[in-house]
C-alpha angles and dihedrals in degrees: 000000000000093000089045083051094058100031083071094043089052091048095051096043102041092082105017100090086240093095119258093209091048088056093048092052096044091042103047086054088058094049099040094246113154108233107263119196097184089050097050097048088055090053082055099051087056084054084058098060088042091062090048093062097052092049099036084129097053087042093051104050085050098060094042095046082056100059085040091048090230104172095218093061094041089048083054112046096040085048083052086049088047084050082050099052107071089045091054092043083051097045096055098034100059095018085139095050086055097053089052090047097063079062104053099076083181097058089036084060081055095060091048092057093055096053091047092063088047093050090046089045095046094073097066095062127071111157140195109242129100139225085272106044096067104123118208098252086063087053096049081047093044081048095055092057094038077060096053090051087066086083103086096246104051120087109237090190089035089047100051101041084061089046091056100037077055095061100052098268127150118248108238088049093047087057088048095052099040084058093052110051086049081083116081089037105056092042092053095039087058092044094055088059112028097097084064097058120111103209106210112157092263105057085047088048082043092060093037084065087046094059094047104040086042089062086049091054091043085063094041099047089048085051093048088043101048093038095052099245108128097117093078092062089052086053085052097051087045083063095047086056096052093053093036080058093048096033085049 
């Protein structure tokens, strides 16, 4: 019950800008769940499958640009793997230091405070770029942001959509993009560990509620984003840091 628990958690959070790792780690204290690295990998590679769902169209026309040898398609998907990058380099090179950090529910309230002044701050900005004018040194900068978001606490949908409204993109491309280049990342993050998942039914009904409750918070992100409405999310963070400080 307590994977099925967190399986929804992690479906909701991943893409609401509130962190799904954050939530993990402040909810597995409540509920007495040993962190689980292994475990948590695996949620995200559901999520992984949920995303793809909701940009089947971008991911196609990048595979079959790709065959065709369109250069818009090519331009796209190598700019996605440069976003990937400083979030791979971070992740192996303090692999340990994230694993502390899911169990320390105090610095964990730090991260969400940082994603809460990013989500109150998103709504000011509405650019002017598309999906595909994205240049490669704003995805090396939209990259930088996805890599801070490897720390439980701060939003990696949450922290890229801001990288990206910073630097003049529209909204509606910034959300596709941040959705993209998700990607690469949550499928390599749940390869690395896989091996070291245990698969009781509840940890596979636990990623079956991943998947499903990941494609609810997909909707519900692109409303918020498009609507404006990314500041309550930061409120709420605000209040997951609060109780992270007095859980922790």
């Amino acid at each position: 019950m307590q994977e099925i628990i967190l399986g929804i958690i992690q479906g909701l959070t991943e893409f609401l800008p509130v962190s799904s790792s954050g939530h993990l780690a402040l909810f597995s204290k409540l509920i007495n769940f040993n962190p689980d690295v292994s475990f948590f990998a695996f949620l995200h590679l559901m999520t992984f499958f949920a995303v793809l769902l909701f940009v089947y169209k971008e991911v196609w026309f990048i595979l079959k640009g790709m065959f065709t040898m369109d250069k818009s398609a090519w331009n796209l998907a190598l700019k996605i793997i440069v976003s990937s990058v400083p979030a791979a380099i971070i992740g192996i090179l303090f692999e340990d230091q994230i694993s502390e950090a899911f169990s320390s529910l105090r610095l964990v309230g730090l991260f969400f405070l940082f994603t809460s002044v990013a989500m109150i701050l998103s709504d000011r900005f509405d650019g002017k770029k598309e999906l595909m004018d994205i240049s490669y040194i704003d995805a090396i900068i939209i990259g930088l942001f996805q890599a801070a978001a490897i720390f439980p606490g701060i939003s990696r949908s949450g922290f890229t959509l801001f990288g990206a409204l910073l630097l003049n993109t529209k909204k509606e491309a910034a959300l596709k993009y941040s959705f993209l280049m998700s990607l690469p990342v949550t499928f390599g993050a749940g390869l690395l560990e896989i091996n070291d998942v245990t698969f009781t039914a509840p940890v596979i009904y636990s990623g079956i509620f991943t998947f499903i409750f990941g494609v609810i918070g997909l909707f519900i992100l692109k409303k918020t984003v498009i609507n404006g409405k990314l500041k309550y999310f930061g409120y709420y963070t605000a209040l997951a840091a609060i109780v992270s400080f007095i859980v922790g």
